[in-house]
C-alpha positions as CSV (number, residue, x, y, z in Angstrom):
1,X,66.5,82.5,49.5
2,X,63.4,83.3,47.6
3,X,64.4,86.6,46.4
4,X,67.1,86.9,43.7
5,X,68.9,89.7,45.8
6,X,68.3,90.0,49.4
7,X,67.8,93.7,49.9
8,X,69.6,95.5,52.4
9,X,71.0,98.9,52.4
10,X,74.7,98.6,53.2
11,X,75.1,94.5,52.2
12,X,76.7,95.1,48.6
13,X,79.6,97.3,50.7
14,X,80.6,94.6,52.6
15,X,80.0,91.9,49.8
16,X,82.0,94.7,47.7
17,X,85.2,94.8,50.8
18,X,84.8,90.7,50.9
19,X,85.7,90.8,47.2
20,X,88.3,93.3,47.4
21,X,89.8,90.7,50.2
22,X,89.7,87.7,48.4
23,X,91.0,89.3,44.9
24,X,93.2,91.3,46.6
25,X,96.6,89.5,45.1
26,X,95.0,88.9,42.0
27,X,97.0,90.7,38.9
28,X,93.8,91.1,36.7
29,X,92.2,93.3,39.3
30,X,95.5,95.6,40.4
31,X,93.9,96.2,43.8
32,X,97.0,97.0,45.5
33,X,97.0,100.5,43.5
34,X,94.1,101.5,45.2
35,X,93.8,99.8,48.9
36,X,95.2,98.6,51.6
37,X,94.5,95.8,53.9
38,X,95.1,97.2,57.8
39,X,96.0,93.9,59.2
40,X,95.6,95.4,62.6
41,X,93.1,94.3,65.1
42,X,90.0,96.2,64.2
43,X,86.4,95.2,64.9
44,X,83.8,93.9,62.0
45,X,86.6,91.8,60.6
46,X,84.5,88.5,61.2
47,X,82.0,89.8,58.5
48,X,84.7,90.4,56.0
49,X,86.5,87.0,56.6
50,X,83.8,85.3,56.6
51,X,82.1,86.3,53.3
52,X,85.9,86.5,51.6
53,X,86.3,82.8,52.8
54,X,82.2,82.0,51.1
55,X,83.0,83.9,48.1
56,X,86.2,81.3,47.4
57,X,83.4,78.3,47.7
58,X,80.1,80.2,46.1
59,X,79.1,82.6,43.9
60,X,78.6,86.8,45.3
61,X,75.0,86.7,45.9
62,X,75.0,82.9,47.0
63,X,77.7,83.5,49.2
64,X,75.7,86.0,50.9
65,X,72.5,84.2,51.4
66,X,74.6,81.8,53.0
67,X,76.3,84.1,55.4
68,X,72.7,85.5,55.9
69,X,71.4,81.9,57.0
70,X,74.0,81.5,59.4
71,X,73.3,84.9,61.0
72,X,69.1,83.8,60.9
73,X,70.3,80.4,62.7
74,X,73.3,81.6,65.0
75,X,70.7,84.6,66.4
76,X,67.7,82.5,67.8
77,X,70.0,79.6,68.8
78,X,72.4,82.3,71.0
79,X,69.6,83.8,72.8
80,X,67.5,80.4,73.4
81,X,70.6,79.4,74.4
82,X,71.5,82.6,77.1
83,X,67.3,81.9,78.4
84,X,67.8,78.3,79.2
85,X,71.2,78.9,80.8
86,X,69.7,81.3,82.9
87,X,66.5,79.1,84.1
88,X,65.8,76.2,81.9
89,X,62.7,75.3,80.3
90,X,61.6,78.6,79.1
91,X,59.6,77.4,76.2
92,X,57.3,80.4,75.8
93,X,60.2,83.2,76.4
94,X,62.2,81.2,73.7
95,X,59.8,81.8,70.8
96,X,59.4,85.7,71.9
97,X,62.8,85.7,69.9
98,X,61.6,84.9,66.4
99,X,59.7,88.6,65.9
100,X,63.1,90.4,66.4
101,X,65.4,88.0,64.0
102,X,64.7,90.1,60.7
103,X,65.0,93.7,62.6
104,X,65.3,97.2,61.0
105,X,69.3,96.8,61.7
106,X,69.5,93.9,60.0
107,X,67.7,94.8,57.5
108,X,70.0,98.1,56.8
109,X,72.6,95.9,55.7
110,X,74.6,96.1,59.1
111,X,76.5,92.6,59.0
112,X,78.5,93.1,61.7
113,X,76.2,94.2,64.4
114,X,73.6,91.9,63.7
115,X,76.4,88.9,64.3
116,X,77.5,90.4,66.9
117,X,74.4,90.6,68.9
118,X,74.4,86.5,68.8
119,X,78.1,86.8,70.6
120,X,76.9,88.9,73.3
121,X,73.8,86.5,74.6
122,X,76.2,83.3,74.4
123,X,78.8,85.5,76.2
124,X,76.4,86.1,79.1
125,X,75.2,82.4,78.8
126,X,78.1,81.1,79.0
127,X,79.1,83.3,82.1
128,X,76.2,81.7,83.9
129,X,76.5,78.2,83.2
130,X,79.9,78.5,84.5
131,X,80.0,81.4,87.6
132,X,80.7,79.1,89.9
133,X,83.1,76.7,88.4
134,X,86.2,79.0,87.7
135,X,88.7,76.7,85.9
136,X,91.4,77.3,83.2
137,X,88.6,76.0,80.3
138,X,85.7,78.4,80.9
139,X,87.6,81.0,81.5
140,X,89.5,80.6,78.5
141,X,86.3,80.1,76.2
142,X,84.8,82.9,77.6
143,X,87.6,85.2,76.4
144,X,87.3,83.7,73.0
145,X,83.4,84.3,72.7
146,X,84.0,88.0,74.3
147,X,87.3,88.1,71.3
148,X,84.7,86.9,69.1
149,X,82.1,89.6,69.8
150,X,84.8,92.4,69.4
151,X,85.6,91.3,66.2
152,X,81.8,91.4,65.4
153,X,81.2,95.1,66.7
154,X,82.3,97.1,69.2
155,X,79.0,98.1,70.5
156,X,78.0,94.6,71.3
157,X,81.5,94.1,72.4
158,X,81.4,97.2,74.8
159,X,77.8,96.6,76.3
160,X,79.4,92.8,77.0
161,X,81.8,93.9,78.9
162,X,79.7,96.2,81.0
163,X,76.8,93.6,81.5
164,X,79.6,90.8,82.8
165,X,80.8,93.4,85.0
166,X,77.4,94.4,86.3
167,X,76.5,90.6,86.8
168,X,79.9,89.9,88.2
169,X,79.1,92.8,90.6
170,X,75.7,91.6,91.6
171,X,76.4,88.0,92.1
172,X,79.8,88.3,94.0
173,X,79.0,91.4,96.2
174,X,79.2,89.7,99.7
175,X,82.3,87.6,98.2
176,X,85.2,90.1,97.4
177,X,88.0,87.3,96.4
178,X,85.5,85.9,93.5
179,X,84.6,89.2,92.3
180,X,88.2,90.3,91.9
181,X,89.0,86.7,90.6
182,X,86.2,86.9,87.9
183,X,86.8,90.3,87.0
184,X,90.4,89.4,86.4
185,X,89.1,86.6,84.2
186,X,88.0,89.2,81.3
187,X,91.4,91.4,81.1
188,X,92.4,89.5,78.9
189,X,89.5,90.1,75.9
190,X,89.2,93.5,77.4
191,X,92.4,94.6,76.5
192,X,91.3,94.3,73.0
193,X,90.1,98.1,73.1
194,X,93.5,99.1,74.4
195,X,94.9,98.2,70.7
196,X,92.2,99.8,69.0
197,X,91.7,102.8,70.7
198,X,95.1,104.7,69.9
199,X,94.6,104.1,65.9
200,X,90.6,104.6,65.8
201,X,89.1,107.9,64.9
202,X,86.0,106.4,67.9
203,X,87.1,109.9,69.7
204,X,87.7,111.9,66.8
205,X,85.3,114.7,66.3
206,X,83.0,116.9,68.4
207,X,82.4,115.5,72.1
208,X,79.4,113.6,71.9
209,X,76.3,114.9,73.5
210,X,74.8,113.5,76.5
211,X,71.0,113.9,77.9
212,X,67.5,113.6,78.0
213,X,67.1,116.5,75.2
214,X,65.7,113.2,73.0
215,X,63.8,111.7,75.7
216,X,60.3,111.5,74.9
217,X,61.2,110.6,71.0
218,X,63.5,107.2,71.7
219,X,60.5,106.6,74.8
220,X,58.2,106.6,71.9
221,X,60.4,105.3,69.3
222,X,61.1,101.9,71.6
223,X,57.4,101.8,72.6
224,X,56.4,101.7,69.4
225,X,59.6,99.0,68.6
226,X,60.7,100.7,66.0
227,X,63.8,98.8,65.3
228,X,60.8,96.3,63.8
229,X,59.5,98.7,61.1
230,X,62.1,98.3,57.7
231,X,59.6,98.3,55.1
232,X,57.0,100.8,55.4
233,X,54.4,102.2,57.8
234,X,52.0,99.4,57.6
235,X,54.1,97.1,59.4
236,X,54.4,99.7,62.6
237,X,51.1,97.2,63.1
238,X,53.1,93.9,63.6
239,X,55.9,96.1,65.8
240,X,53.0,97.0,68.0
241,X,51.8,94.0,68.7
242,X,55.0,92.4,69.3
243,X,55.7,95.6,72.1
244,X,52.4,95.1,73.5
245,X,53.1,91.6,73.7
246,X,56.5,91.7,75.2
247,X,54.8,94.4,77.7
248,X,51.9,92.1,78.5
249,X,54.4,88.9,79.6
250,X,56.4,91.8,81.6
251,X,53.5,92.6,83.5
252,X,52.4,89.4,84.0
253,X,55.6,88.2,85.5
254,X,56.1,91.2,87.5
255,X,52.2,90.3,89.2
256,X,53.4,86.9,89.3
257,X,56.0,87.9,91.4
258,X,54.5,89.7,93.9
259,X,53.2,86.3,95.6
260,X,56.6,84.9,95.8
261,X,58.6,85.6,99.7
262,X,62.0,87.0,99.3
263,X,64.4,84.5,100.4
264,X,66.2,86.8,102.9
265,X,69.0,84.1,103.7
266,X,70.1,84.4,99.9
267,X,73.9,84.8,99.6
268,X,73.0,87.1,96.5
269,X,70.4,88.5,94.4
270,X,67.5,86.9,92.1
271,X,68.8,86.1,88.6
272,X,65.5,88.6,87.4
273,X,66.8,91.2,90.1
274,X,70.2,91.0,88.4
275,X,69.3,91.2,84.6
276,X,66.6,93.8,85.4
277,X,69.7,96.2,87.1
278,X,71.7,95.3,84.0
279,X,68.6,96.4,81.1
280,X,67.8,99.2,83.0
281,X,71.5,100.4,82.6
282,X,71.2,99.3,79.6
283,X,67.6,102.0,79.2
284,X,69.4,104.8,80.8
285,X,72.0,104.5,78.2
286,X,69.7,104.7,75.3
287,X,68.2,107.2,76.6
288,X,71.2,109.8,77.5
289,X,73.5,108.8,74.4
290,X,73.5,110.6,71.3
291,X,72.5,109.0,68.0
292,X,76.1,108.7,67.2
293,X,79.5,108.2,68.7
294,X,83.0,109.2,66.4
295,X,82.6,107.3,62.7
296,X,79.3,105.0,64.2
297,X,75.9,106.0,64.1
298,X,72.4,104.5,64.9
299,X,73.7,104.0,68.5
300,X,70.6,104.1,70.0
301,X,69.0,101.8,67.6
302,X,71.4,99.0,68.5
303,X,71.2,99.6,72.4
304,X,67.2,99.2,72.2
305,X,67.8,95.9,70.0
306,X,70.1,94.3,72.9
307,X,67.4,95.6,75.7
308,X,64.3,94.2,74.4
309,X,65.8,91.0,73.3
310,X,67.5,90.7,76.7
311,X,64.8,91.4,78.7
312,X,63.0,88.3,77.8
313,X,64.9,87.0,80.6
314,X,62.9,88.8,83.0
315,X,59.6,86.9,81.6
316,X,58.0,84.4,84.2
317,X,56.8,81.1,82.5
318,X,53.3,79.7,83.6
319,X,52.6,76.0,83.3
320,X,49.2,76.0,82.5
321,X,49.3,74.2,79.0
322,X,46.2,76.3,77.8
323,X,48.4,80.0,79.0
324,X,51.8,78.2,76.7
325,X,49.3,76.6,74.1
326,X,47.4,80.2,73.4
327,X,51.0,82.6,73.8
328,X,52.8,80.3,72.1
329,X,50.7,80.2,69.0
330,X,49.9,84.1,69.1
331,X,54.3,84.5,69.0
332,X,54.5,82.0,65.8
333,X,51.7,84.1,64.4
334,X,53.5,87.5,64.4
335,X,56.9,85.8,63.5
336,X,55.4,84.3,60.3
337,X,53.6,87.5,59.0
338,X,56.3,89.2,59.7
């Protein structure tokens, strides 16, 4: 809000396709002579409604700044929202959030992703605050948030899918019935990709390449938290501090761990056991996929966004107020400067 424009590489497109949208029957502009609207069910069509629907209430580059806020609100609130469905009262985890909010992806101007990443932590929230009570109404609002996600981006979308499988998996291993039942439960936004696959161009192209050719580059490039730097070089500073400190709490729950007993008369696995399966998937994915996929591109990019923001689940609280007090302040810190 204090800038005039907000700068972003891609943001004026999709200000630019809202506009087209909302002037499309307009006779002064003769749109119709030069687009079409596919009223099909594509992905990233949230972004365009919703900045079409701002632009009838504010001006172009209000209506933007508003969009923006909602995304800088909707993103912290979704994934404090995922870690204290998960465990409650993670206080310190919670503000490890705020460094990633204004991200390189972001930053580029990609709408859709960065509201779609939002969807996919309340999707997994939501999963777990309601695993074991399977009714009509859960399973119903799940479908919508996982709808809601698709028509964000299909990335997030996918990578949903494939971590509610995962946990589904995990948490229901030694109880078929419910693992069927639960899959069962996410046909229904899944079949989403069965109406967009015939008419996209996702599998148009070469076949993408798969490997570790790139291995040592995205190991340094997600070390280094790359998907932090958007300006220029100096700020690499701020992205390493916010890796090391992400790495820090990771060790320090991991030693924190090793004192607790495995419960051996568990019916399933440890919540950290689960989400640590599902961001090393995650990892290997990043690793072995190629920077682009069909018409998409910066795949890797967005996969290390969704791992390092979801593997502040695995991050062990300590109740010692001085330990909250000190890590607490030293995450506002880097937020701010950043």
């Amino acid at each position: 809000w204090i800038c005039h424009y907000f700068p972003t590489q891609d943001g004026p497109s999709h200000l630019y396709n809202a506009q087209i949208i909302r002037e499309y029957w307009n006779s002064s502009y003769q749109f119709p002579e030069f687009y079409d609207i596919r009223w099909t069910l594509l992905p990233n069509w949230i972004t365009h409604f919703l900045l079409a629907s701002l632009l009838l209430i504010f001006p172009s580059i209000l209506a933007e700044k508003v969009f923006l806020s909602l995304y800088v609100i909707f993103f912290p609130v979704a994934v404090i929202y995922f870690l204290n469905s998960i465990e409650s009262g993670r206080k310190t985890a919670c503000l490890m959030v705020f460094p990633f909010t204004y991200n390189y992806l972001f930053l580029m101007g990609f709408y859709s992703f960065a509201l779609s990443v939002p969807f996919y932590f309340f999707a997994l929230g939501y999963w777990w605050r309601h695993k074991d009570n399977l009714s009509a109404k859960p399973v119903i609002l799940l479908n919508l948030i996982l709808i809601g996600t698709y028509f964000s981006h299909l990335i997030s979308y996918g990578f949903a899918l494939i971590s509610l499988v995962l946990l589904i998996i995990l948490y229901y291993y030694k109880r078929i019935l419910l693992l069927l039942t639960h899959l069962c439960c996410l046909i229904p936004a899944s079949s989403l990709v069965l109406a967009y696959l015939p008419s996209s161009d996702l599998l148009s192209g070469e076949t993408p390449k798969i490997g570790l050719s790139r291995l040592p580059v995205l190991l340094s490039k997600l070390l280094s938290m790359e998907i932090l730097i958007s300006w220029d070089a100096s700020q690499s500073i701020l992205a390493y501090l916010v890796s090391g400190t992400l790495i820090f709490l990771l060790a320090y729950s991991v030693w924190k761990k090793k004192d607790k007993q495995p419960d051996r008369n568990a019916k399933t696995f440890s919540h950290r056991t689960m989400f640590l399966v599902i961001c090393l998937c995650l990892l290997l994915l990043y690793l072995v996929l190629p920077w682009s996929v069909g018409p998409g591109g910066w795949l890797n990019d967005r996969i290390a966004m969704l791992v390092c923001v979801l593997s502040l689940v695995l991050i062990k609280e300590n109740s010692h107020r001085w330990w909250r007090f000190c890590v607490s302040g030293w995450l506002i810190l880097i937020s701010l400067i950043n």
